[in-house]
MMTF fields as JSON, N, C-alpha, C and O atoms, coordinates in Angstrom:
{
  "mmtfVersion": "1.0.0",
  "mmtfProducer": "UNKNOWN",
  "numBonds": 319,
  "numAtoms": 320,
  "numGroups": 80,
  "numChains": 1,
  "numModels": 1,
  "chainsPerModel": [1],
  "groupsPerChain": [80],
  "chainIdList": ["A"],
  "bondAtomList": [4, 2, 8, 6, 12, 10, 16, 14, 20, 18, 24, 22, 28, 26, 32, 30, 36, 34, 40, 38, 44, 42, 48, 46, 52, 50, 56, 54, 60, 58, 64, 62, 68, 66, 72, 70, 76, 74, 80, 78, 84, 82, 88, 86, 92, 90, 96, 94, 100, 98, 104, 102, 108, 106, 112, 110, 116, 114, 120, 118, 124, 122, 128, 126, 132, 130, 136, 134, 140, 138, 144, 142, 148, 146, 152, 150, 156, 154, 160, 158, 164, 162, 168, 166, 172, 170, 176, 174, 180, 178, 184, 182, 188, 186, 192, 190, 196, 194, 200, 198, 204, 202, 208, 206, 212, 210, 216, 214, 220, 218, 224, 222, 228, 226, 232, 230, 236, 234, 240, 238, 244, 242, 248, 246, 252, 250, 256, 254, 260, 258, 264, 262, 268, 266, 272, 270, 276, 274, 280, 278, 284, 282, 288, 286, 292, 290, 296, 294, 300, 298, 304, 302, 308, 306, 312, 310, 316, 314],
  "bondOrderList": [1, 1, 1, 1, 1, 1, 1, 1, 1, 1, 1, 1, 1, 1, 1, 1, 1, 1, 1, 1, 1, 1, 1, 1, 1, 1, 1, 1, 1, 1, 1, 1, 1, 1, 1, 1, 1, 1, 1, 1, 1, 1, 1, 1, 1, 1, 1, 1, 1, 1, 1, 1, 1, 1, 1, 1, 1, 1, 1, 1, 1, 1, 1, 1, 1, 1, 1, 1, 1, 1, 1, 1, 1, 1, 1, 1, 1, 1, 1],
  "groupList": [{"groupName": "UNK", "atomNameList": ["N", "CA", "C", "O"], "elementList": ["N", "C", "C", "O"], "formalChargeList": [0, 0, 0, 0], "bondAtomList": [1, 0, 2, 1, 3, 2], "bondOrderList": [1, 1, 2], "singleLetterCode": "X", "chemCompType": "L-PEPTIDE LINKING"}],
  "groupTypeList": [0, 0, 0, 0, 0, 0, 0, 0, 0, 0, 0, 0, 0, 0, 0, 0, 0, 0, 0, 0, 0, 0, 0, 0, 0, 0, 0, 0, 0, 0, 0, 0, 0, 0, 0, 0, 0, 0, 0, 0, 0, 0, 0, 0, 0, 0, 0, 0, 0, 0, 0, 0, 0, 0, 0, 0, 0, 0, 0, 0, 0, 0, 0, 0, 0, 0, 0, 0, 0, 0, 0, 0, 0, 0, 0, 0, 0, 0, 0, 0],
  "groupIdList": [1, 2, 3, 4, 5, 6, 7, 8, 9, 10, 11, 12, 13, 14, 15, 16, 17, 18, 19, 20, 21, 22, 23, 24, 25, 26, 27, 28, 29, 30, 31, 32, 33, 34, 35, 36, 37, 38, 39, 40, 41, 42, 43, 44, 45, 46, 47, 48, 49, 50, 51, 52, 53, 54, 55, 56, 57, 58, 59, 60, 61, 62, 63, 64, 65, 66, 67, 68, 69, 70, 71, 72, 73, 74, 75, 76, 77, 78, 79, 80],
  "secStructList": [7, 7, 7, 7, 1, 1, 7, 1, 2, 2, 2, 2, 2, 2, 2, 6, 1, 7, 7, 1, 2, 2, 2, 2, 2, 2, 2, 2, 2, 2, 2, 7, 1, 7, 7, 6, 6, 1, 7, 4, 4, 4, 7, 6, 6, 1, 7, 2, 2, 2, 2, 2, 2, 2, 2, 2, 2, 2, 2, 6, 6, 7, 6, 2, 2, 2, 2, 2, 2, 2, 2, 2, 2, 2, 6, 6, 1, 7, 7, 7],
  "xCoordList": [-15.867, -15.453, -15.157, -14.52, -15.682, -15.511, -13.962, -13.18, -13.489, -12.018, -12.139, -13.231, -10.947, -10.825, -10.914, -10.396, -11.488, -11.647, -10.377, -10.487, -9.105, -8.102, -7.472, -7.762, -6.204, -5.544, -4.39, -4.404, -3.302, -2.389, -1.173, -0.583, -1.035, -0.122, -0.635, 0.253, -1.878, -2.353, -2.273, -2.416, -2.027, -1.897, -0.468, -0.228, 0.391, 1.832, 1.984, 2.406, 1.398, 1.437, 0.805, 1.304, 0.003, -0.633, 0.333, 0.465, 0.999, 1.889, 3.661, 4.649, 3.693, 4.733, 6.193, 7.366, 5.56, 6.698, 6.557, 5.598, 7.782, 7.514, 6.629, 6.493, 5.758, 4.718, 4.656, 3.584, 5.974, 5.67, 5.58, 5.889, 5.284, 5.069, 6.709, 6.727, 7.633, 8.575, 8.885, 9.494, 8.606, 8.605, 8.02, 8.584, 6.892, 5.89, 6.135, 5.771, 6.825, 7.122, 7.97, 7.904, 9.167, 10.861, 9.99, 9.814, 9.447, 8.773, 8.171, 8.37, 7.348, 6.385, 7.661, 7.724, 8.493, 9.348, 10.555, 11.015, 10.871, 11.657, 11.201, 12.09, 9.774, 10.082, 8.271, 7.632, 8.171, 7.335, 8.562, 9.608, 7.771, 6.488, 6.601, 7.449, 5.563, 5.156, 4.748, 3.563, 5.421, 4.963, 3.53, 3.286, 2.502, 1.25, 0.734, -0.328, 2.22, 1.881, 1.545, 0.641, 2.142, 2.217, 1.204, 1.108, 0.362, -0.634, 0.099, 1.166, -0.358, 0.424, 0.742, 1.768, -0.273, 0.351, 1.376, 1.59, 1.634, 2.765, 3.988, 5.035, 4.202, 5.636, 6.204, 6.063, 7.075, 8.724, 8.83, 8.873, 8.861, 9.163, 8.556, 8.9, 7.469, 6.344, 6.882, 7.155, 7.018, 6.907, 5.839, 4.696, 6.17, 4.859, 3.668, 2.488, 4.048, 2.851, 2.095, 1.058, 2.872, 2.178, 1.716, 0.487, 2.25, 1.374, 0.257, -0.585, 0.167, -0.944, -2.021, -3.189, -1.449, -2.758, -3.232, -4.23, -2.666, -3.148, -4.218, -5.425, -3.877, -4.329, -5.709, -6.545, -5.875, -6.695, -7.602, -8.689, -7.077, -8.15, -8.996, -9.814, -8.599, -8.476, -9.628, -10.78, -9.408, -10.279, -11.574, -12.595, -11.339, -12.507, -13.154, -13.874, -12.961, -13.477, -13.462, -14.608, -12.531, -12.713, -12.403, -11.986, -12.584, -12.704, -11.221, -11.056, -10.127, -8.996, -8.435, -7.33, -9.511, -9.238, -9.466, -8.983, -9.983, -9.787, -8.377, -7.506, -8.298, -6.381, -5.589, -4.714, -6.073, -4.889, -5.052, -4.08, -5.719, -6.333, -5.073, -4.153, -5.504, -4.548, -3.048, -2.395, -2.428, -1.597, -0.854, 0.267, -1.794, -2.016, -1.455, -0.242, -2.416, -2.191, -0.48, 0.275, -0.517, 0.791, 2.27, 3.366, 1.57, 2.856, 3.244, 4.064, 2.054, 2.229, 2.702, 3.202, 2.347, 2.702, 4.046, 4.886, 4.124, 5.418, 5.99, 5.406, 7.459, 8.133, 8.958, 9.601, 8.421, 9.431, 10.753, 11.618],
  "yCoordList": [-1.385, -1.112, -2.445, -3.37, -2.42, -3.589, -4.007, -3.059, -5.139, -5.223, -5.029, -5.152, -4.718, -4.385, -6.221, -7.185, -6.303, -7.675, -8.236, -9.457, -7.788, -8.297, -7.471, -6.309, -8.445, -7.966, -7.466, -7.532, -6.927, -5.671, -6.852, -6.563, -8.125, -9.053, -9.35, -9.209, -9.805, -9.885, -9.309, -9.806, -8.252, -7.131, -6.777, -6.295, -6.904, -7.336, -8.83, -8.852, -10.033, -10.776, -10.644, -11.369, -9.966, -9.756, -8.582, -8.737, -7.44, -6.934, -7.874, -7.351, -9.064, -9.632, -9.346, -9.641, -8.622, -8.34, -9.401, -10.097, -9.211, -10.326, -9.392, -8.169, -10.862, -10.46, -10.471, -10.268, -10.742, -10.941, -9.793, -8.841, -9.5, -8.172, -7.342, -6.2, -7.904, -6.86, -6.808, -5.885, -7.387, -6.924, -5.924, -4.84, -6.072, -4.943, -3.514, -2.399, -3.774, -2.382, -2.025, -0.856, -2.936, -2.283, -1.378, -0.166, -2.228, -1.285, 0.468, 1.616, -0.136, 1.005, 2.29, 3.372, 2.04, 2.726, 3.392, 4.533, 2.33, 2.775, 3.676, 4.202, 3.945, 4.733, 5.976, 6.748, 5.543, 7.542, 8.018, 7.658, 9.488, 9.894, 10.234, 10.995, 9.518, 9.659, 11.009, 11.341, 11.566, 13.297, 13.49, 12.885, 14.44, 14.679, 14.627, 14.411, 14.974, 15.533, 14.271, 14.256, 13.173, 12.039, 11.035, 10.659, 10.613, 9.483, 8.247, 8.066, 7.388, 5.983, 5.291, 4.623, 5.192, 4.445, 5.226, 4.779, 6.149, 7.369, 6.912, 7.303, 6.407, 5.996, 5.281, 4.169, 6.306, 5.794, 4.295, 3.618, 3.921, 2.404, 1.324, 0.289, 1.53, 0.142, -0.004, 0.958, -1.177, -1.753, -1.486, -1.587, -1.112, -0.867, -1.901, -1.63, -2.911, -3.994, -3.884, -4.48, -2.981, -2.963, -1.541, -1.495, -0.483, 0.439, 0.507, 1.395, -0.454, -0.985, -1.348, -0.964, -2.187, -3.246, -2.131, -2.21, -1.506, -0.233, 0.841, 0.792, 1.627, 2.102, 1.652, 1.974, 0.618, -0.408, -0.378, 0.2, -1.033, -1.532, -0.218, -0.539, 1.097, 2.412, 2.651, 2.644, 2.877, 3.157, 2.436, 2.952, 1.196, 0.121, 0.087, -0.875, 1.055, 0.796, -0.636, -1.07, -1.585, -3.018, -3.09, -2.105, -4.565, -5.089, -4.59, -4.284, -4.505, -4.067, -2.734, -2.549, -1.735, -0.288, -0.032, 0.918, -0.73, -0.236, -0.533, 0.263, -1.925, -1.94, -1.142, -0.424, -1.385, -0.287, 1.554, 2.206, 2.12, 3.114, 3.219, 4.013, 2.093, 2.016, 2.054, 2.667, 1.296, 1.7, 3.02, 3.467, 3.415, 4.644, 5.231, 5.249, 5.772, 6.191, 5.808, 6.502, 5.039, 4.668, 4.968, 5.033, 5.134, 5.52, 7.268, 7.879, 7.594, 8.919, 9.805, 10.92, 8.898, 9.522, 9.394, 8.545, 10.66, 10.712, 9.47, 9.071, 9.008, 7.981, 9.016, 10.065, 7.845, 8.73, 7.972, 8.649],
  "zCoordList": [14.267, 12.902, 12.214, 12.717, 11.047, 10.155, 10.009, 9.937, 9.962, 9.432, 7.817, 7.263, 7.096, 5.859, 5.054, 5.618, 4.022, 3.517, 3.183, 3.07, 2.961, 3.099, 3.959, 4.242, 4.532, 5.543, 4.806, 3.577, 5.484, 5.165, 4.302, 3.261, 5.027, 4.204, 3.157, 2.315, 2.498, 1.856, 0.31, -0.806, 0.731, 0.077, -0.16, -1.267, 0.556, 0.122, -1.083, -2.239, -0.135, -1.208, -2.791, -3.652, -3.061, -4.166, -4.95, -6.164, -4.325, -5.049, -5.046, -5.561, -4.467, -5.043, -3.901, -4.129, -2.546, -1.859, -0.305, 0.028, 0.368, 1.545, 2.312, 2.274, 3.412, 3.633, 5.24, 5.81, 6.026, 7.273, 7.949, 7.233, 9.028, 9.664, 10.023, 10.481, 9.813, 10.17, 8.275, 7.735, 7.917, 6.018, 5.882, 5.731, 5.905, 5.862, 6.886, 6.513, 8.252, 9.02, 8.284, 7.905, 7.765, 7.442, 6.166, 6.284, 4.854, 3.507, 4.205, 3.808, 5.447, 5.242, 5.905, 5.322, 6.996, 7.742, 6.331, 6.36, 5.175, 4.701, 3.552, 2.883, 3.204, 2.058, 2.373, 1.659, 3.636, 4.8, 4.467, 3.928, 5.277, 4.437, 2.855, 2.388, 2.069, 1.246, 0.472, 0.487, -0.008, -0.086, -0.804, -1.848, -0.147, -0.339, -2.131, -2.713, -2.568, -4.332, -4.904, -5.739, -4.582, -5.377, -4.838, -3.669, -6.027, -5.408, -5.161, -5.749, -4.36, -4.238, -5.067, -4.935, -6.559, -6.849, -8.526, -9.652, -8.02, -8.789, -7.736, -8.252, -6.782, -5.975, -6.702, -7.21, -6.682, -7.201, -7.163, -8.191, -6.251, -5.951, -5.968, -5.399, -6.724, -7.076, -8.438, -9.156, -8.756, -10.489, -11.139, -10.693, -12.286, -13.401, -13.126, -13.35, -12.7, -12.713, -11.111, -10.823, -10.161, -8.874, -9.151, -9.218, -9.316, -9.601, -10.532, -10.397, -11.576, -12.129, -11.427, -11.49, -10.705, -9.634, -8.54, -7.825, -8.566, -6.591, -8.035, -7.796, -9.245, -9.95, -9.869, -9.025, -11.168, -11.488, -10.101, -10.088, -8.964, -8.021, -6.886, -6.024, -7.132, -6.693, -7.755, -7.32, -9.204, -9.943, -9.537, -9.082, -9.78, -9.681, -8.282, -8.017, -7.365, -5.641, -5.596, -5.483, -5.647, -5.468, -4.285, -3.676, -3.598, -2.122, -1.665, -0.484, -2.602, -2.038, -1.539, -1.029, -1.807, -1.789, 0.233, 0.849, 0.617, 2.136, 2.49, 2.842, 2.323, 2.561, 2.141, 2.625, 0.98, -0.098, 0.565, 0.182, 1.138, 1.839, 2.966, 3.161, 3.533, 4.767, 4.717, 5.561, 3.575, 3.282, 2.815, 3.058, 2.14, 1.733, 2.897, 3.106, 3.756, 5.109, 6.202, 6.883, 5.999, 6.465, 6.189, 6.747, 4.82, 4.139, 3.762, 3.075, 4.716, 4.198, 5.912, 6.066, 6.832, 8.021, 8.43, 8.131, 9.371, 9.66, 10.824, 11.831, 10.22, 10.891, 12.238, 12.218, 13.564, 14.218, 14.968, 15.524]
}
């Protein structure tokens, strides 16, 4: 399987949050599961300007939508 063209920090850094891997577990651990109704980038907890950018790059199938996918995914499964 192909890797995604950016990696998962990457993608933190571009929405403006820290990017090291227990940054990114504590985000994804603290705000699963994601309830099915709401698209990602409708979460509560992104800034107008990051739910912009996940929108925007979702619409546009740009190189970022596999990450952004994954996240997606992550954030929607259950923490145990």
């Amino acid at each position: 399987m192909d890797q995604p063209v950016h990696p998962l920090k990457e993608l933190f850094e571009q929405l403006g949050l820290p990017a090291d891997a227990e940054a990114i577990n504590r985000f994804i651990a603290t705000h699963s599961p994601l309830p099915e109704n709401i698209t990602l980038s409708n979460a509560p907890f992104w800034t107008p300007a990051q739910a912009a950018f996940l929108r925007e790059e979702f619409l546009e199938d740009a190189d970022w939508i596999e990450i952004i996918d994954r996240l997606n995914v992550a954030l929607r499964a259950k923490q145990a």
